[in-house]
C-alpha positions as CSV (number, residue, x, y, z in Angstrom):
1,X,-16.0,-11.2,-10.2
2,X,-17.5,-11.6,-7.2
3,X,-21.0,-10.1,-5.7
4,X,-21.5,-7.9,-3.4
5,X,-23.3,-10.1,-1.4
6,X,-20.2,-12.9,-1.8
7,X,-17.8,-9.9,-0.3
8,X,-19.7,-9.3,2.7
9,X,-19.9,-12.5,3.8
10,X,-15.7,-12.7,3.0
11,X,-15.3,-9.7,5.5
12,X,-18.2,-10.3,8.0
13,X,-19.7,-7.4,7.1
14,X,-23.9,-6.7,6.5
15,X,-24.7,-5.8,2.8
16,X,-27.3,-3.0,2.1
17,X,-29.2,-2.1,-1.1
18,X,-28.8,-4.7,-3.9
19,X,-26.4,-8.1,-2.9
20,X,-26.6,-9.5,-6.1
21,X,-24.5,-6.9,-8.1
22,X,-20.9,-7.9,-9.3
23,X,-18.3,-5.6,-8.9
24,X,-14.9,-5.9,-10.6
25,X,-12.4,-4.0,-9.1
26,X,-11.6,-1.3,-6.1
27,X,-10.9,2.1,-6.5
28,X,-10.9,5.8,-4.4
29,X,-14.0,6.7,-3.1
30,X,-13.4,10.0,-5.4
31,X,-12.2,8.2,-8.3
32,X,-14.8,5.0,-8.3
33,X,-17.0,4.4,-10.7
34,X,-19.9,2.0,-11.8
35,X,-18.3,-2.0,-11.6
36,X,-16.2,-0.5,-8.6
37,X,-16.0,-1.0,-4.8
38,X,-14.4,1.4,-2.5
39,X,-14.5,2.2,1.3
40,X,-14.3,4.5,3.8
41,X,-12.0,4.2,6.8
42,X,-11.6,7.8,8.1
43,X,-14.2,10.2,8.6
44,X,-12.8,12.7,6.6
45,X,-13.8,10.9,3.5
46,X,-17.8,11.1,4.4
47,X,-18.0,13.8,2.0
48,X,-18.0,11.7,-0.7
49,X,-20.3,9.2,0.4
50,X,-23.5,10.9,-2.0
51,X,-21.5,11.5,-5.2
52,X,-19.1,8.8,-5.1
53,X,-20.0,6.9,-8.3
54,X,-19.3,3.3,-7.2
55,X,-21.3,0.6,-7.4
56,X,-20.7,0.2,-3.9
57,X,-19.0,1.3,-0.7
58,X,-17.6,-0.7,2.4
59,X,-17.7,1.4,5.5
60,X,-18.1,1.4,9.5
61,X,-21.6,2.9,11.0
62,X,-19.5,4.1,13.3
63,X,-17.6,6.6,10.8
64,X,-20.8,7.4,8.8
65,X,-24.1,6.8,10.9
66,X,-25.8,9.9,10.2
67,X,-25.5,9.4,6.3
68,X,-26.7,5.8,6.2
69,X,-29.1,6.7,8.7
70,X,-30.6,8.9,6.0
71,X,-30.4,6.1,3.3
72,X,-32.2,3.4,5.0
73,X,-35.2,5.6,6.3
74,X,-35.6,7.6,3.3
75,X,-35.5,4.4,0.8
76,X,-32.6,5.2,-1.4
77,X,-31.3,3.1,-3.3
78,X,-27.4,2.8,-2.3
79,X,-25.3,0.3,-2.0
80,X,-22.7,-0.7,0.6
81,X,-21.0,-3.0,3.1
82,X,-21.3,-2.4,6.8
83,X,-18.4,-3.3,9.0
């Protein structure tokens, strides 16, 4: 298992919310659950962003600005990758 910190710095990408979580496998951002990672590639997926259950999600700020936009100024806690 790796954490999510460790992944981010595999792909180059910024990690958000808590680094130090493990996650141990990758699943649909519909299906994912606590343990999982899964991601967003096309912006017909956003809608799942707030109830996706996984522990955390690897996406572009290009394909979801306004929703992490509302995460980091409102304090949530959420985790997830930025490409």
């Amino acid at each position: 298992m790796l954490s999510l910190g460790e992944i981010a710095d595999l792909i180059g990408a910024e990690c958000h919310g808590d680094c130090s979580i493990t996650v141990n496998s990758v699943a649909d951002i519909t299906k994912a659950g606590p343990g999982q990672l899964s991601f967003i590639s096309n912006p017909k997926f956003e809608k799942y962003l707030e109830s996706s259950q996984a522990s955390a999600i690897i996406t572009s700020a290009k394909i979801s600005s306004e929703f992490f936009s509302s995460v980091l100024s409102s304090g949530k806690t959420r985790n997830f990758l930025l490409l």
